[in-house]
ROSE-4610 file (N, C-alpha, C; in Angstrom, 1 decimal, always signed):
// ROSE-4610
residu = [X/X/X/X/X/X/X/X/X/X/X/X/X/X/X/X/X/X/X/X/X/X/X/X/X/X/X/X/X/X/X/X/X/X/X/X/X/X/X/X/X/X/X/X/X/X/X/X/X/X/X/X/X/X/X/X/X/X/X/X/X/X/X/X/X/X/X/X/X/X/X/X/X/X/X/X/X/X/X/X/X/X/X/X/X/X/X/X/X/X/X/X/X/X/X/X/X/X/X/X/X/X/X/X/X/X/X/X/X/X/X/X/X/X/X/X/X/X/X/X/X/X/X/X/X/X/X/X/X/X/X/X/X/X/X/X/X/X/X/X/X/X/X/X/X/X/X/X/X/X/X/X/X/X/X/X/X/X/X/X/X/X/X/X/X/X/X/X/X/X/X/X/X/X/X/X/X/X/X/X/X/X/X/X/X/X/X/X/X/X/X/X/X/X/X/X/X/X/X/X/X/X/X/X/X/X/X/X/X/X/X/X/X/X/X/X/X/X/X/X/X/X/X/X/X/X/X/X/X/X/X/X/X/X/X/X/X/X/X/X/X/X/X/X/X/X/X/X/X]
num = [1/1/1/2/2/2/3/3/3/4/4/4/5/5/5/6/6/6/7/7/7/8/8/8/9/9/9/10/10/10/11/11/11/12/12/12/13/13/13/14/14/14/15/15/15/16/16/16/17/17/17/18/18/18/19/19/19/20/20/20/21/21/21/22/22/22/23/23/23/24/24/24/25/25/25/26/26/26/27/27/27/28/28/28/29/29/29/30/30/30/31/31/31/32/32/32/33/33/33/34/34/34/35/35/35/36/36/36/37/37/37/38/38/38/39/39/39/40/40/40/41/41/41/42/42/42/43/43/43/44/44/44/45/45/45/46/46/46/47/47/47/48/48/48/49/49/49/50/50/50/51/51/51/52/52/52/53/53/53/54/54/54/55/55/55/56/56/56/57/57/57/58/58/58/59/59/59/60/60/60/61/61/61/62/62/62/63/63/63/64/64/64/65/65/65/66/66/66/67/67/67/68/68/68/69/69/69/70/70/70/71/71/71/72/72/72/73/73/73/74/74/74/75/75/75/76/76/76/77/77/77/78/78/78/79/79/79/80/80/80/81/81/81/82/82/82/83/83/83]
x = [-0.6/+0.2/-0.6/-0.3/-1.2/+0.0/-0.6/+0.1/-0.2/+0.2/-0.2/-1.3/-2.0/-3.4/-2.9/-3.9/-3.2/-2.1/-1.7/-0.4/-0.7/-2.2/-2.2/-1.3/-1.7/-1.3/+0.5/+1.3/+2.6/+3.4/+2.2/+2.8/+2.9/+1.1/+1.0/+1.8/+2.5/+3.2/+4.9/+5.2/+6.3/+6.5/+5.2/+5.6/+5.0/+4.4/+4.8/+6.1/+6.6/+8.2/+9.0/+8.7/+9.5/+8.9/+8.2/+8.1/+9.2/+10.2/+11.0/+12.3/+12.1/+13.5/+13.7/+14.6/+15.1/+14.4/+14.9/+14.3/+13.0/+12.6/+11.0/+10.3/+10.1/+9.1/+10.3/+11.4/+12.0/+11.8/+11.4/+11.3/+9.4/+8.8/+6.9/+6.5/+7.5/+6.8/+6.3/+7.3/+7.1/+7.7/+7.5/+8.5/+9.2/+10.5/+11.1/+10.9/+9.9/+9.5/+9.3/+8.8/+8.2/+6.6/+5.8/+4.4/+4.3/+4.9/+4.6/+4.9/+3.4/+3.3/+3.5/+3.4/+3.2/+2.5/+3.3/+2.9/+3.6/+3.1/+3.4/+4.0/+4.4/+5.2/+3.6/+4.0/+2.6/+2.4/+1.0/+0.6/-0.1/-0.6/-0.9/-2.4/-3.3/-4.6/-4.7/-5.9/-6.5/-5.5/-4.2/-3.3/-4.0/-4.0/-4.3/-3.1/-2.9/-2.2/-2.7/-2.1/-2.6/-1.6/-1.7/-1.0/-1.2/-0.3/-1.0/+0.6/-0.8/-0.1/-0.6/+0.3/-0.2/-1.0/-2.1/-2.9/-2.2/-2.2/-1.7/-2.4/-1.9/-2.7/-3.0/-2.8/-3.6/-4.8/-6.1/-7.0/-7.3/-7.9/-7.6/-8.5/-8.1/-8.5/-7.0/-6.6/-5.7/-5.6/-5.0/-5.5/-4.7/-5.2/-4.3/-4.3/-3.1/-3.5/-3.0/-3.4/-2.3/-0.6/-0.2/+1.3/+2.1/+1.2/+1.4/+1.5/+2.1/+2.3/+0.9/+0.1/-0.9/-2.3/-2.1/-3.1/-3.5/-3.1/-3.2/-4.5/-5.0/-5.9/-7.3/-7.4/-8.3/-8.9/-7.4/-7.2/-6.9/-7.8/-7.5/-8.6/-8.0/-9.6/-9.1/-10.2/-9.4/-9.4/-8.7/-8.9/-9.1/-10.2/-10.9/-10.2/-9.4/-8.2/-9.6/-10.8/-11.3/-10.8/-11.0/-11.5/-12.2]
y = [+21.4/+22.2/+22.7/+23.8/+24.7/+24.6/+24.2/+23.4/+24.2/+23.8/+24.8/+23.8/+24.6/+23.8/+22.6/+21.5/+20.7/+20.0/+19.9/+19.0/+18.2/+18.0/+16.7/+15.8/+14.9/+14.0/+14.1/+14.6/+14.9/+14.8/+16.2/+16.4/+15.1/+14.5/+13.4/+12.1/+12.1/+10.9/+10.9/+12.2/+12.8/+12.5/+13.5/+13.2/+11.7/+10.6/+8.8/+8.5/+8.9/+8.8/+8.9/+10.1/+10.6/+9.4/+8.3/+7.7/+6.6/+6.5/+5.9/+6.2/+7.7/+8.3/+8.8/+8.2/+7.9/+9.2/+10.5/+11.6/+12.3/+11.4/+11.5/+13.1/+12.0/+12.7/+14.3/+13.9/+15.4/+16.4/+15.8/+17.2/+16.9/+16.7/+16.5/+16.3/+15.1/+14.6/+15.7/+16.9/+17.7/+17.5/+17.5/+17.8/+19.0/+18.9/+20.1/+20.4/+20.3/+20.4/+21.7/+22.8/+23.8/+24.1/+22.6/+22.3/+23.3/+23.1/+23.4/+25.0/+25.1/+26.5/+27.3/+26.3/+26.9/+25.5/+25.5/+24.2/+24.6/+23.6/+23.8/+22.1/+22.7/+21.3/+20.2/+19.1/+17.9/+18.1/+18.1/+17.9/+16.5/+16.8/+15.3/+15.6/+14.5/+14.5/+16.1/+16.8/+17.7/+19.1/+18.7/+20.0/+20.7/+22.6/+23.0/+24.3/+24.9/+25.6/+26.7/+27.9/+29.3/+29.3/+29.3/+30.1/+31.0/+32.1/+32.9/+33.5/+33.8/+34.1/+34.9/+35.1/+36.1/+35.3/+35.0/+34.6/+34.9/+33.6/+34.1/+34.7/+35.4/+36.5/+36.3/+34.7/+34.7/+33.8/+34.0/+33.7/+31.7/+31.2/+29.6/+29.2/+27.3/+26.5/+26.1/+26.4/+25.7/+24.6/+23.4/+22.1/+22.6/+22.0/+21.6/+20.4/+20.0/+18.2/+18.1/+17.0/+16.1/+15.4/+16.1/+15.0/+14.1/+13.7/+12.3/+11.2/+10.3/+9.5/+8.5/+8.9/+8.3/+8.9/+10.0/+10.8/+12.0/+12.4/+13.1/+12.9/+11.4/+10.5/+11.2/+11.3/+11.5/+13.3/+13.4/+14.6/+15.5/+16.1/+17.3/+18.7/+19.4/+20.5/+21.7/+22.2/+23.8/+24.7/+25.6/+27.5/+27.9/+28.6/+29.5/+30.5/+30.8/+32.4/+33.5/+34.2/+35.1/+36.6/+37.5/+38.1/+39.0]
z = [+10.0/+9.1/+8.0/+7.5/+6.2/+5.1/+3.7/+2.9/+1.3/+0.4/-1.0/-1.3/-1.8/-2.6/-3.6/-3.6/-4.3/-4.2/-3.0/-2.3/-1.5/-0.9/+0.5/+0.2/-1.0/-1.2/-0.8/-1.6/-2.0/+0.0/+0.3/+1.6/+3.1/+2.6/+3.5/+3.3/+2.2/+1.8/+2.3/+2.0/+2.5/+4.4/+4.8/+6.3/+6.8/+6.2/+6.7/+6.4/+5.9/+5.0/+6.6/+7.3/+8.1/+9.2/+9.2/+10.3/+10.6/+9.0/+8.9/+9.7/+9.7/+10.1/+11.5/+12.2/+13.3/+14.2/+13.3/+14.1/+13.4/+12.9/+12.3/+13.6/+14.6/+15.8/+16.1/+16.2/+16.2/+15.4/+14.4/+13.3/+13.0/+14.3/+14.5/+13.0/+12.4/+11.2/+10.2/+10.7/+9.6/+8.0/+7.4/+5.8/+5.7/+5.7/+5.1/+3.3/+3.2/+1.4/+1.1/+0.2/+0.3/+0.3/+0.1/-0.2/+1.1/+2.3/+3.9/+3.6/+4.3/+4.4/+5.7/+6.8/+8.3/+8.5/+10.1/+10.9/+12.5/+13.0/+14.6/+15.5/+16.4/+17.1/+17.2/+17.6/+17.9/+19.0/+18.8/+20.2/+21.1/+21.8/+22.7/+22.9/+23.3/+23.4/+24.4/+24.2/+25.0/+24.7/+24.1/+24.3/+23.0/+23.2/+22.3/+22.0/+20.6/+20.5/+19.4/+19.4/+18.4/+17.6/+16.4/+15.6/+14.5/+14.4/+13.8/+12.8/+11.8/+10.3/+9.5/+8.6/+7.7/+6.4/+6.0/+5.2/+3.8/+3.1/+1.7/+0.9/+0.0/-0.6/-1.7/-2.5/-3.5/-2.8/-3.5/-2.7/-3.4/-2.6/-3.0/-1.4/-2.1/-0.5/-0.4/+0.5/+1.0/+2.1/+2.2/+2.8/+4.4/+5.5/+6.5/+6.7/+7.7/+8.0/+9.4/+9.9/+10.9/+10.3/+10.3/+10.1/+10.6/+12.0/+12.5/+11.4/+11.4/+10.6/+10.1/+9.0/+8.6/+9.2/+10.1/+10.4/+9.3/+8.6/+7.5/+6.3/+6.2/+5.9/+6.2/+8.0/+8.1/+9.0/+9.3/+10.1/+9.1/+8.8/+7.6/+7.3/+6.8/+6.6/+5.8/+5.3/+4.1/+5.0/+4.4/+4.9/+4.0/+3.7/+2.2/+2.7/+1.5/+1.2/+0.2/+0.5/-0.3/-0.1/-1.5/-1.8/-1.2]
């Protein structure tokens, strides 16, 4: 999922939250918060998927993560928004 700059934390804490809740995995341990910028269903080893968006237009790092429950930690990476 692609997130506001400055929110891993907020975001990754939010979606282990969702490991509590019954339909956690239904809603792919997404957060309905607004930190979430765009995200996609979970996937399983080897599956891959495209998504495509319109780049936000102020320019920044914005984080993405895993939102599996505690994958977030380590499963993460920016998108440089330039100029």
């Amino acid at each position: 999922m692609l997130i506001k700059p400055g929110t891993t934390n907020i975001v990754g804490n939010a979606a282990d939250e969702l490991a509590r809740d019954p339909k956690g995995a239904d809603k792919n341990y997404v957060p309905e918060i607004p930190e979430v910028l765009k995200s996609s269903a979970l996937l399983n080893p080897q599956q891959k998927v495209t998504i495509e968006f319109i780049a936000p237009e102020q320019p920044g790092s914005y984080p993405y993560l895993c939102t599996f429950p505690g994958h977030w930690r380590i499963m993460n990476g920016i998108l440089k928004v330039i100029k």
